[in-house]
N, CA, C and O atoms as a GROMACS GRO file, in nm:
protein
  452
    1UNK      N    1  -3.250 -20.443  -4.379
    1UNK     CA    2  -3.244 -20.473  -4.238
    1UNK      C    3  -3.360 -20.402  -4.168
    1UNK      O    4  -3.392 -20.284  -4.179
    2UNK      N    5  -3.420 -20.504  -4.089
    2UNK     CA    6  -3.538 -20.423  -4.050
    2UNK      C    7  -3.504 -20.363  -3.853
    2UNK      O    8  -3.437 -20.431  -3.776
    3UNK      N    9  -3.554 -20.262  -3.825
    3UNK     CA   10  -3.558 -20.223  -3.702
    3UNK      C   11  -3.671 -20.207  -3.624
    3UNK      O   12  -3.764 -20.138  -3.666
    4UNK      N   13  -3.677 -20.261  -3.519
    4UNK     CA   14  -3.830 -20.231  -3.470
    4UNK      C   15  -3.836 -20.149  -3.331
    4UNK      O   16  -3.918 -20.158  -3.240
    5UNK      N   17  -3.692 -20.044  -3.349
    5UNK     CA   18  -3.700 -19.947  -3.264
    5UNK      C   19  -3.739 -19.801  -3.338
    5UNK      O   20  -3.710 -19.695  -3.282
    6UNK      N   21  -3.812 -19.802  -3.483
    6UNK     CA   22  -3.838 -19.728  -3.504
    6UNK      C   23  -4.008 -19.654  -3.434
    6UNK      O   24  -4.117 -19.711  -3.421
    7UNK      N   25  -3.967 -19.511  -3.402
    7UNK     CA   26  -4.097 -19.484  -3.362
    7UNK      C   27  -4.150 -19.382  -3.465
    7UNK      O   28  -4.099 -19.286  -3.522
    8UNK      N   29  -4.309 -19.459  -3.467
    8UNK     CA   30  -4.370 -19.328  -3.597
    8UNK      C   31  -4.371 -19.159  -3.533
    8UNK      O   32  -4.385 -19.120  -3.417
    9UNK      N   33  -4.355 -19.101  -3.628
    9UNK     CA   34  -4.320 -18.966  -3.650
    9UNK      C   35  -4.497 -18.946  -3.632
    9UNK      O   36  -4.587 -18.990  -3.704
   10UNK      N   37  -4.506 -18.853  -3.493
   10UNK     CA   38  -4.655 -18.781  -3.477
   10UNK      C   39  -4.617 -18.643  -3.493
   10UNK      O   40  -4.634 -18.617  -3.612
   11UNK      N   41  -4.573 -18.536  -3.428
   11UNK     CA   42  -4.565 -18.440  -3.447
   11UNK      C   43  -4.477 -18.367  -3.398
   11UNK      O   44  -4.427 -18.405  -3.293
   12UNK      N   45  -4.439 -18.264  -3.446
   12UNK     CA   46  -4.333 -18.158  -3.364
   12UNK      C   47  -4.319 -18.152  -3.221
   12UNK      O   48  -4.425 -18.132  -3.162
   13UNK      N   49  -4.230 -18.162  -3.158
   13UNK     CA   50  -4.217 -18.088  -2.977
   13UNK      C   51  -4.269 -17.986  -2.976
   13UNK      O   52  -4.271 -17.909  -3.072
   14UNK      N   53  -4.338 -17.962  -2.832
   14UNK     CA   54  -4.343 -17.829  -2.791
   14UNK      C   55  -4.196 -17.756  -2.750
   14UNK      O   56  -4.094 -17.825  -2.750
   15UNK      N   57  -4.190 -17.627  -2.718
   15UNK     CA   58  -4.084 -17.572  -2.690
   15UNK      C   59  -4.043 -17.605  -2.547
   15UNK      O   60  -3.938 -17.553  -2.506
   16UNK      N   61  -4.099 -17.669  -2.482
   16UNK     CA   62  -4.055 -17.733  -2.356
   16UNK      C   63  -4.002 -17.829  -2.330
   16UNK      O   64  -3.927 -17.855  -2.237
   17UNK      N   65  -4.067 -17.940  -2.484
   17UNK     CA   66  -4.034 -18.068  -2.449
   17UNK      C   67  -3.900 -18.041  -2.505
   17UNK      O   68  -3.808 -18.090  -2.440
   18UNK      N   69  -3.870 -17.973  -2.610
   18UNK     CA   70  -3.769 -17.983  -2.698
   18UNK      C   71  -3.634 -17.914  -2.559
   18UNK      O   72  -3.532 -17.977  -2.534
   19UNK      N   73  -3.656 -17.832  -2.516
   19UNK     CA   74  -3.552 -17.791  -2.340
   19UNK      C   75  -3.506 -17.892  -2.259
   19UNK      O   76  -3.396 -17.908  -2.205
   20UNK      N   77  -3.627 -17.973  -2.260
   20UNK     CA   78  -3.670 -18.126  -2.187
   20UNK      C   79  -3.531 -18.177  -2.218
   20UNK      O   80  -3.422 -18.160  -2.163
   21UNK      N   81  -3.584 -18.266  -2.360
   21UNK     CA   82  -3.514 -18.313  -2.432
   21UNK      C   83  -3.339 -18.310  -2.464
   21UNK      O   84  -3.278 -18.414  -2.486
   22UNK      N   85  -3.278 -18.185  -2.463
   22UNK     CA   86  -3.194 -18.136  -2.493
   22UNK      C   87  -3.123 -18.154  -2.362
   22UNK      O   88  -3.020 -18.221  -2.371
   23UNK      N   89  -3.145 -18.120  -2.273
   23UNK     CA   90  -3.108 -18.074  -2.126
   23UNK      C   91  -3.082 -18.261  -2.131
   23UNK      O   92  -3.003 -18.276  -2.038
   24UNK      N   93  -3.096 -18.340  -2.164
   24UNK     CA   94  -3.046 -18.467  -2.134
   24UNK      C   95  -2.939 -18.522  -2.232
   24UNK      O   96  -2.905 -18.640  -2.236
   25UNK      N   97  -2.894 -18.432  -2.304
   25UNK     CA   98  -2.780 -18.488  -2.393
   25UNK      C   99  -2.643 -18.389  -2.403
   25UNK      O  100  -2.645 -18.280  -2.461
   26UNK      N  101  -2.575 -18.422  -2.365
   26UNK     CA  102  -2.470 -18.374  -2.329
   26UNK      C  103  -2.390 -18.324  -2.523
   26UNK      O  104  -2.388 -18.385  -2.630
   27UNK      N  105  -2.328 -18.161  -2.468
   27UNK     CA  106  -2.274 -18.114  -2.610
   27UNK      C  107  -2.302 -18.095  -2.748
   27UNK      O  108  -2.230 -18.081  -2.848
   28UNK      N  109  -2.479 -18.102  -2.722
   28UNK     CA  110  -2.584 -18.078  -2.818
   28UNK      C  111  -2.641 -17.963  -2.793
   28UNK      O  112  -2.669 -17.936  -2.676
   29UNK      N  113  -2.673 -17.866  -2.906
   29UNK     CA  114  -2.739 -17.747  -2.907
   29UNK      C  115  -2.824 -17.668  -2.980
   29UNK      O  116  -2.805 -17.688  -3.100
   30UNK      N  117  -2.890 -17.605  -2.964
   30UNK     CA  118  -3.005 -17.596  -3.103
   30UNK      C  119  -2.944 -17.484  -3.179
   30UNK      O  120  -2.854 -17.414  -3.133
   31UNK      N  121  -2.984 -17.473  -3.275
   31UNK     CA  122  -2.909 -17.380  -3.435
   31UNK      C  123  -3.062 -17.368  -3.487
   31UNK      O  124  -3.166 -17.432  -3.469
   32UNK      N  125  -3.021 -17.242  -3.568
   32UNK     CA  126  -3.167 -17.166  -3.700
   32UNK      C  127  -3.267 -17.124  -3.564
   32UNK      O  128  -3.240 -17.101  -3.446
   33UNK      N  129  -3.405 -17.126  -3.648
   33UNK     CA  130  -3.516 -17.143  -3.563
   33UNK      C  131  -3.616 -17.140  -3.699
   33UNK      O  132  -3.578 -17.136  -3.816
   34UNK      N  133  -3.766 -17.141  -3.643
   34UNK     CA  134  -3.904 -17.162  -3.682
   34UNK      C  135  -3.867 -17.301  -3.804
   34UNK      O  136  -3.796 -17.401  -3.798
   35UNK      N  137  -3.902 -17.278  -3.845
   35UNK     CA  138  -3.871 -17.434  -3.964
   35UNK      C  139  -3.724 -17.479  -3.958
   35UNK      O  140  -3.698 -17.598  -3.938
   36UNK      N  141  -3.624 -17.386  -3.976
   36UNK     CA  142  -3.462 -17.400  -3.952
   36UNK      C  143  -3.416 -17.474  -3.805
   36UNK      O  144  -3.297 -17.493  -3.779
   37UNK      N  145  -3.493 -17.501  -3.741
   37UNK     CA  146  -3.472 -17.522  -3.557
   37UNK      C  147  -3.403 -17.721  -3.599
   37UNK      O  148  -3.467 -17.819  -3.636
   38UNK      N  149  -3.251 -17.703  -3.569
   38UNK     CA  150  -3.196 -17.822  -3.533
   38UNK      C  151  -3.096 -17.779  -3.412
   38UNK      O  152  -3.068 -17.675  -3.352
   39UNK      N  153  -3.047 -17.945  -3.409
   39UNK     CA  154  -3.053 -18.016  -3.288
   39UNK      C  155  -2.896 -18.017  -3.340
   39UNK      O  156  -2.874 -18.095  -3.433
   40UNK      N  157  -2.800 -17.950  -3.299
   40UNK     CA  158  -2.648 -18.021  -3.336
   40UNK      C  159  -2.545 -18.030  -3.246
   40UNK      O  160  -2.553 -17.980  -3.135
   41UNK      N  161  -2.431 -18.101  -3.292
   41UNK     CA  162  -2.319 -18.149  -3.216
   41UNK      C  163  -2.190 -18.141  -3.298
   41UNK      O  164  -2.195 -18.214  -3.396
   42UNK      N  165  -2.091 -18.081  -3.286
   42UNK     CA  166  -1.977 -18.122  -3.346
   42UNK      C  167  -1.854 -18.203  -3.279
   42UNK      O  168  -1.798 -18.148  -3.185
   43UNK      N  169  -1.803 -18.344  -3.327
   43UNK     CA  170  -1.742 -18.436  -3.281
   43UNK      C  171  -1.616 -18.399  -3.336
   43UNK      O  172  -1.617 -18.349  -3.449
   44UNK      N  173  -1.490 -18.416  -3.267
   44UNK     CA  174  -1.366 -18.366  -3.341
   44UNK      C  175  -1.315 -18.511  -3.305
   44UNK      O  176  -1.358 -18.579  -3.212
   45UNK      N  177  -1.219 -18.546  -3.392
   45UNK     CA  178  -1.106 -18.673  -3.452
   45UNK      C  179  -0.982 -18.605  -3.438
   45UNK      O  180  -0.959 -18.485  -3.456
   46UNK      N  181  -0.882 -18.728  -3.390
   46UNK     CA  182  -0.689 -18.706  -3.441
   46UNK      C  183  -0.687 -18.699  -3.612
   46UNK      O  184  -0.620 -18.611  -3.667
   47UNK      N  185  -0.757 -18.789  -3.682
   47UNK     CA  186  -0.699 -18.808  -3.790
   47UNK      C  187  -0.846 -18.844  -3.870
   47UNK      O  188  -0.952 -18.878  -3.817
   48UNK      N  189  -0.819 -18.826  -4.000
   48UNK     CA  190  -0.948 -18.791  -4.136
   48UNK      C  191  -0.980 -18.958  -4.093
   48UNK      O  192  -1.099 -18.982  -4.071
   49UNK      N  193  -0.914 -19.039  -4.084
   49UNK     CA  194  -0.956 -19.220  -4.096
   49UNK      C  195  -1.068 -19.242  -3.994
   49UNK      O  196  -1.172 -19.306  -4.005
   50UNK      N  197  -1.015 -19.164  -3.880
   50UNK     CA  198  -1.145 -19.171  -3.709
   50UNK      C  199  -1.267 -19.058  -3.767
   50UNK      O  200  -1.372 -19.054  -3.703
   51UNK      N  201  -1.255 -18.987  -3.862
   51UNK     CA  202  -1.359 -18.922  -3.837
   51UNK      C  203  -1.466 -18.943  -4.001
   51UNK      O  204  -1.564 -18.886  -4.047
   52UNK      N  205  -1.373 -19.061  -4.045
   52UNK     CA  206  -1.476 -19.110  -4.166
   52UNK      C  207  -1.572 -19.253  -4.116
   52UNK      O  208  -1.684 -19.294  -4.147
   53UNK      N  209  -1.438 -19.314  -3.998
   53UNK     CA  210  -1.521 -19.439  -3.926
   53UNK      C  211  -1.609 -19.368  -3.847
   53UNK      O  212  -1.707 -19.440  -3.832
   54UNK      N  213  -1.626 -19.237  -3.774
   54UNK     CA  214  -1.777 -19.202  -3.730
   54UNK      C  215  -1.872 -19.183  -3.806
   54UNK      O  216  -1.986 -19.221  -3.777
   55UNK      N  217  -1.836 -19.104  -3.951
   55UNK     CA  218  -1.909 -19.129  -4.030
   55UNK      C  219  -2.009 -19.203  -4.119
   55UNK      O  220  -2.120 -19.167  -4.160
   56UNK      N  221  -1.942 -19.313  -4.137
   56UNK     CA  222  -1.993 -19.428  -4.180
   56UNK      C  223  -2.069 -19.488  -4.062
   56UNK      O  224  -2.173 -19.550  -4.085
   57UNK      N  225  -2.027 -19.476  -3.942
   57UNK     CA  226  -2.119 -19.526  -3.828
   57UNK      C  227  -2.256 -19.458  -3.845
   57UNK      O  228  -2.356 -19.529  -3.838
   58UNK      N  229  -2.270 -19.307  -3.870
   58UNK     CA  230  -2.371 -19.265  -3.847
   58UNK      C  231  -2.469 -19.252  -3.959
   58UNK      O  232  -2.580 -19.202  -3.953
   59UNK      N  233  -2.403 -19.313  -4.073
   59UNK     CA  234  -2.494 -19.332  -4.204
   59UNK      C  235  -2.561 -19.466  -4.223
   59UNK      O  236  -2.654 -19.488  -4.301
   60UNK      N  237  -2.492 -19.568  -4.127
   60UNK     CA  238  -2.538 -19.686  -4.130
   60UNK      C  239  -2.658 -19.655  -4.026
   60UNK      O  240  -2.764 -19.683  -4.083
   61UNK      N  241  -2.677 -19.616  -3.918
   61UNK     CA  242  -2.757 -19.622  -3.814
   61UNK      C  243  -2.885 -19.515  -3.897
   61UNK      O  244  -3.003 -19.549  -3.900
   62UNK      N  245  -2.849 -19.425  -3.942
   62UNK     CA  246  -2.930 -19.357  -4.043
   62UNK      C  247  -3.054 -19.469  -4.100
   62UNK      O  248  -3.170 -19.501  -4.078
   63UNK      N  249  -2.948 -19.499  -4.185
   63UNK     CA  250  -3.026 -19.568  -4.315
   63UNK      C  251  -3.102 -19.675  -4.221
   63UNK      O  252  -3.222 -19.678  -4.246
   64UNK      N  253  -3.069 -19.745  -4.141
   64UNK     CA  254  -3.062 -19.858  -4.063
   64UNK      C  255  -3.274 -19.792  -4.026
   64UNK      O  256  -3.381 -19.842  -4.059
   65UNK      N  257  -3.241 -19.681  -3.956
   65UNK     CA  258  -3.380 -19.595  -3.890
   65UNK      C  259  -3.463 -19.530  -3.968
   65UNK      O  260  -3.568 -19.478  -3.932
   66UNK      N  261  -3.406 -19.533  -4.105
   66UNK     CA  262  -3.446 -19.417  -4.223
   66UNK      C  263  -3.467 -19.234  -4.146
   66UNK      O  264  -3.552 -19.151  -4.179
   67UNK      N  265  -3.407 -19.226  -4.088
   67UNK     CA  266  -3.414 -19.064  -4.029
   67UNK      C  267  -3.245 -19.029  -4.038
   67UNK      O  268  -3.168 -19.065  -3.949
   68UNK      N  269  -3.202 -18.957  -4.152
   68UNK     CA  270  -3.102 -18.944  -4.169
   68UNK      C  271  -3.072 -18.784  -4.130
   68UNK      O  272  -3.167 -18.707  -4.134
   69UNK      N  273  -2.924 -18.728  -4.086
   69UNK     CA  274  -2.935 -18.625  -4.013
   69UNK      C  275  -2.827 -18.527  -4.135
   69UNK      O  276  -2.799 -18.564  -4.249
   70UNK      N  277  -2.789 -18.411  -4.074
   70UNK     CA  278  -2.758 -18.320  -4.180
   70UNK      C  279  -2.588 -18.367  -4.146
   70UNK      O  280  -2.546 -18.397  -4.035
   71UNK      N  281  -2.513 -18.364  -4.265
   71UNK     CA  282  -2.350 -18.399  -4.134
   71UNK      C  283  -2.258 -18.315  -4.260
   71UNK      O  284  -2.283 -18.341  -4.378
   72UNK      N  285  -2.173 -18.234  -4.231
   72UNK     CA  286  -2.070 -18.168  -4.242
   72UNK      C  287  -1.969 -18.221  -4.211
   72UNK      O  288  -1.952 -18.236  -4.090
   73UNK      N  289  -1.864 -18.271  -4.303
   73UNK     CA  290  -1.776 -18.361  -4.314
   73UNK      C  291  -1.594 -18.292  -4.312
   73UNK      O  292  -1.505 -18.271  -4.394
   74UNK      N  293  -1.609 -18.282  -4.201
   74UNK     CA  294  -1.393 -18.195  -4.231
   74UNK      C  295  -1.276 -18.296  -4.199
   74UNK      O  296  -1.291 -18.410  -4.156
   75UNK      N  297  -1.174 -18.241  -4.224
   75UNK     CA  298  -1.082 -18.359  -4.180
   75UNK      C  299  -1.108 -18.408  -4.075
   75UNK      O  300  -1.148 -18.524  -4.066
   76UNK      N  301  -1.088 -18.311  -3.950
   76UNK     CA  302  -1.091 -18.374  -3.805
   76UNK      C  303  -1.204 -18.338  -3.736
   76UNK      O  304  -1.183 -18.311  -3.618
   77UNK      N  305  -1.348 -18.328  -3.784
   77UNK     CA  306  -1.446 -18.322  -3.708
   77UNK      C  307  -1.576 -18.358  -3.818
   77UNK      O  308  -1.548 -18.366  -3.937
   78UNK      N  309  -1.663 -18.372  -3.790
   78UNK     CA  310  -1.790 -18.415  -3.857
   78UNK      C  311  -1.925 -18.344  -3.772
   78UNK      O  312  -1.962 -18.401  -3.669
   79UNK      N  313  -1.981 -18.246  -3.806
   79UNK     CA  314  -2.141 -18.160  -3.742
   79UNK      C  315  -2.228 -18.252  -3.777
   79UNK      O  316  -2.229 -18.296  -3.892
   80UNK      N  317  -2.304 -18.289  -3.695
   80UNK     CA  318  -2.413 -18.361  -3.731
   80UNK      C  319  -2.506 -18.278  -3.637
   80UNK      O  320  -2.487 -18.227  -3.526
   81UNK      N  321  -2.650 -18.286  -3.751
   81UNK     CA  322  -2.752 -18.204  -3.698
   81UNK      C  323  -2.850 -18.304  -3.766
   81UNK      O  324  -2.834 -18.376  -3.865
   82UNK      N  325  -2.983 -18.284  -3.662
   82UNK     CA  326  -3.096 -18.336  -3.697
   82UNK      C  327  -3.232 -18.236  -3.701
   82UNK      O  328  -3.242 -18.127  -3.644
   83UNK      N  329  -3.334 -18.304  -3.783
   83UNK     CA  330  -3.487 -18.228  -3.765
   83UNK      C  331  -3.530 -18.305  -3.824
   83UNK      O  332  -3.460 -18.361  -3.908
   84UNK      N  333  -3.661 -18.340  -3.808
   84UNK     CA  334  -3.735 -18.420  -3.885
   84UNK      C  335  -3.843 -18.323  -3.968
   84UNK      O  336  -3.942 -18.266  -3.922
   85UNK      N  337  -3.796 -18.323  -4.094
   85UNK     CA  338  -3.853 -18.243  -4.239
   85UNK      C  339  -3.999 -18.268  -4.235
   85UNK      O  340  -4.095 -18.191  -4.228
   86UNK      N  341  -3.990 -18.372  -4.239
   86UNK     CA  342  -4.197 -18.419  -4.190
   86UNK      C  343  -4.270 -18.371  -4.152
   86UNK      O  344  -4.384 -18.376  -4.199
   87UNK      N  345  -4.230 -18.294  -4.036
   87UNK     CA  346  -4.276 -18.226  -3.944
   87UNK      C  347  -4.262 -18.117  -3.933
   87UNK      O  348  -4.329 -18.050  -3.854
   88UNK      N  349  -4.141 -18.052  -4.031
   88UNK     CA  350  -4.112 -17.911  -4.004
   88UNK      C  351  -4.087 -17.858  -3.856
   88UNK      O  352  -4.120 -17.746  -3.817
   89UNK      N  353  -4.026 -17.950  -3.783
   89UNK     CA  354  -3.928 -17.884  -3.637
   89UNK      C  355  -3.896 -18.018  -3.618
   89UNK      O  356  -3.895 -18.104  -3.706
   90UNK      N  357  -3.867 -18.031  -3.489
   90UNK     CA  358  -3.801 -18.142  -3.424
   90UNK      C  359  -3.869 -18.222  -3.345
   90UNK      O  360  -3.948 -18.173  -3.265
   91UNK      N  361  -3.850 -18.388  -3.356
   91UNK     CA  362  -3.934 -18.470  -3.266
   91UNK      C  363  -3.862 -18.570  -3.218
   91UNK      O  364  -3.750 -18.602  -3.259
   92UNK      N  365  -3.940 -18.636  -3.108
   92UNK     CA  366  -3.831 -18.710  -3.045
   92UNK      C  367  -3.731 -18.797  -3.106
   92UNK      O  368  -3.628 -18.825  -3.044
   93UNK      N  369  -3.759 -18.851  -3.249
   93UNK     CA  370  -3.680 -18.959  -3.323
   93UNK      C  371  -3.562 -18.865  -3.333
   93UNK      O  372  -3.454 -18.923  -3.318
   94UNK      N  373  -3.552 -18.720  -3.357
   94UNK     CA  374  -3.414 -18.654  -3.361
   94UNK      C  375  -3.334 -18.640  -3.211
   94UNK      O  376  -3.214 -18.622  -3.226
   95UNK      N  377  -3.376 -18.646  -3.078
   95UNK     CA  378  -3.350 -18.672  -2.986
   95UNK      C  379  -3.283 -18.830  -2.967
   95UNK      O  380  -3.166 -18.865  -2.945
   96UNK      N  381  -3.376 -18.890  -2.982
   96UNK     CA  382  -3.331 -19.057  -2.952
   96UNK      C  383  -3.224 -19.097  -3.059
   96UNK      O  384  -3.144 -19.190  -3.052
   97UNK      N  385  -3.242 -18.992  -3.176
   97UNK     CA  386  -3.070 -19.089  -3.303
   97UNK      C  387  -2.944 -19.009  -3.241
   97UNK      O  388  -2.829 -19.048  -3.260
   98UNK      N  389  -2.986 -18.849  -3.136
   98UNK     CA  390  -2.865 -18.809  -3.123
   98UNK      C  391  -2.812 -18.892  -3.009
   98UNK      O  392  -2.692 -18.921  -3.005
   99UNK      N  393  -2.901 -18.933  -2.912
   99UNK     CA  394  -2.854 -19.046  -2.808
   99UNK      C  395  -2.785 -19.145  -2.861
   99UNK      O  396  -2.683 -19.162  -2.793
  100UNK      N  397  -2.792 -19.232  -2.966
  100UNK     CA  398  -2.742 -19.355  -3.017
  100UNK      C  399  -2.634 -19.287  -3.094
  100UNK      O  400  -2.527 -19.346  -3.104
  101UNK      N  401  -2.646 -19.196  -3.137
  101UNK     CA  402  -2.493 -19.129  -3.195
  101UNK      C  403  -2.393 -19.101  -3.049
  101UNK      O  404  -2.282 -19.148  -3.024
  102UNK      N  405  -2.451 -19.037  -2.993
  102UNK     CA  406  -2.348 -19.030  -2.847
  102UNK      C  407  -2.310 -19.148  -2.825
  102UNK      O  408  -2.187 -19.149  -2.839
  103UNK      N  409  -2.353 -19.261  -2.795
  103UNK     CA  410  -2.287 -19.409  -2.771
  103UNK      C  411  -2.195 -19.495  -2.861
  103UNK      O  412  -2.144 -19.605  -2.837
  104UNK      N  413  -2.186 -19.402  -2.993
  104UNK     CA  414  -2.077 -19.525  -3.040
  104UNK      C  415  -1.967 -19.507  -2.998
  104UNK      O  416  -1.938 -19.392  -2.963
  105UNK      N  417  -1.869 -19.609  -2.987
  105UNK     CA  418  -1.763 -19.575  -2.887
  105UNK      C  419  -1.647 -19.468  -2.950
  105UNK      O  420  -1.538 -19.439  -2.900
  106UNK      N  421  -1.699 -19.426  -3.057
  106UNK     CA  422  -1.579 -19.327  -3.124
  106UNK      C  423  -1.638 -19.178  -3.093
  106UNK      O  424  -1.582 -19.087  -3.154
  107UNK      N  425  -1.733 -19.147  -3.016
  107UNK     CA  426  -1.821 -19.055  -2.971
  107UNK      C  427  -1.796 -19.005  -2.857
  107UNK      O  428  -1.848 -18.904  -2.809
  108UNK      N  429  -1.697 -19.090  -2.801
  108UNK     CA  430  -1.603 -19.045  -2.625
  108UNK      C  431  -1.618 -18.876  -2.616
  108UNK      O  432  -1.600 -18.785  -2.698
  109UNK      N  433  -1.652 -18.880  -2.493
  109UNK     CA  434  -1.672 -18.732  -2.432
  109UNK      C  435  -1.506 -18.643  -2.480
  109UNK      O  436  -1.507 -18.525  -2.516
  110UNK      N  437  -1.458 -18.673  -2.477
  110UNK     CA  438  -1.254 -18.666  -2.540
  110UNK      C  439  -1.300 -18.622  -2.677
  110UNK      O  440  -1.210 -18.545  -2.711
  111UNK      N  441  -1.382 -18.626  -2.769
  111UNK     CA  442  -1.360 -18.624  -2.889
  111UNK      C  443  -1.461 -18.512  -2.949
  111UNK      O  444  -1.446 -18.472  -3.065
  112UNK      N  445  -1.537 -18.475  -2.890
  112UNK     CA  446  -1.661 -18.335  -2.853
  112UNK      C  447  -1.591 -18.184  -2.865
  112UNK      O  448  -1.487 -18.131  -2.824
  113UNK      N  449  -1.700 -18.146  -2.940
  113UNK     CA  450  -1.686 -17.994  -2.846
  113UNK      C  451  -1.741 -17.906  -2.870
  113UNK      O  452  -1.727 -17.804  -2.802
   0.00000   0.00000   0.00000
């Protein structure tokens, strides 16, 4: 399946843009730093079935973009973190997949934290 919302990977954020960036996504936060510097969120579920259907949501949209993110898998929650390895820090494609992860509808502000 091809996507043609992929954008090529130029280079790392500055530390401003990456504030920028962040400051527009709600219940995302940065973790590590210097090469370690991601972008994460942990989503909590009622039950292991809602939090394997986010899962699978976010491996399809993955593969779908080829920028796949780091995800920690528990009964009732799933961490998903991004960086783009390429680059050794973070660039906007890890910004824009955590946006499209916020919108699937199993991503409800209710299900965060």
């Amino acid at each position: 399946m091809k996507n043609s919302t992929l954008v090529p990977i130029s280079k790392a954020l500055t530390a401003t843009q990456i504030i920028a960036s962040l400051a527009k996504l709600e219940g995302w936060k940065l973790s590590g730093d210097g090469s370690d510097l991601v972008i994460e969120k942990t989503y909590r579920f009622a039950s292991y079935a809602q939090t394997m259907t986010f899962v699978n949501s976010v491996a399809w949209i993955a593969q779908i973009r080829n920028h796949h993110p780091a995800l920690q898998v528990h009964f009732d929650r799933c961490v998903v973190q991004y960086q783009t390895h390429d680059v050794g820090g973070l660039t906007q494609l890890d910004f824009d997949n955590a946006a499209t992860i916020d919108a699937l509808p199993m991503a409800s502000p209710g299900s965060i934290s």
